[in-house]
ZAMARGU-4260 file (C-alpha; in steps of 0.2 Angstrom, whole numbers, plus 5000, padded with zeros to 4 digits):
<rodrens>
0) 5289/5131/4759 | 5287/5144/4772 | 5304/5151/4765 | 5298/5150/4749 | 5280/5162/4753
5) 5290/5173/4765 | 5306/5176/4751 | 5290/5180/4737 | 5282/5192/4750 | 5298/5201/4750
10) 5303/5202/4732 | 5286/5212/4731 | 5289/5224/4747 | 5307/5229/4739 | 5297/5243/4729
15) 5290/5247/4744 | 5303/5248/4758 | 5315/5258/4748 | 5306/5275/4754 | 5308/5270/4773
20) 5324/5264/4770 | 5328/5281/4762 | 5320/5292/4777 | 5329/5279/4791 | 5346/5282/4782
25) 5342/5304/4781 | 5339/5303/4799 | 5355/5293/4805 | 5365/5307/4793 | 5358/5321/4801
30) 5364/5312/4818 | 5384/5307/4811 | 5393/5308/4793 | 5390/5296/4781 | 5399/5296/4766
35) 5392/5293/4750 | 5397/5274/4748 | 5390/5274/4765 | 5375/5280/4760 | 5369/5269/4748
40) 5375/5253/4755 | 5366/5257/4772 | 5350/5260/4761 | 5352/5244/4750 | 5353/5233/4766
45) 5339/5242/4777 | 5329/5242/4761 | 5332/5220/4760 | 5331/5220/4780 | 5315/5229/4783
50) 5306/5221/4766 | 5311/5203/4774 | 5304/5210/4791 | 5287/5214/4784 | 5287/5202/4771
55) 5291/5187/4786 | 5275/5197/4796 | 5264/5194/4782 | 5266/5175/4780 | 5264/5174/4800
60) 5248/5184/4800
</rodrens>
């Protein structure tokens, strides 16, 4: 059940972590090339990561 609450939590913070995701993916350009398949892979996956990261701190609040 825990799972379950922590997945919900997250599905509803995707909305939310794409903006961070965006600006964390911005800064790591500006340090190294990226390509543009690069790009929008690292922000898909830091979008999922950081939404199961605060989505996991809510249920465990």
């Amino acid at each position: 059940m825990e799972i379950v609450l922590t997945l919900v939590f997250s599905s509803v913070l995707l909305v939310f972590m794409i903006y961070p995701a965006i600006k964390i993916v911005e800064f790591l350009e500006t340090k190294m090339e990226i390509s543009d398949r690069m790009y929008d892979v690292s922000t898909v996956v830091l979008t999922i990561i950081l939404s199961l990261i605060v989505g996991a701190g809510l249920y465990y609040l």
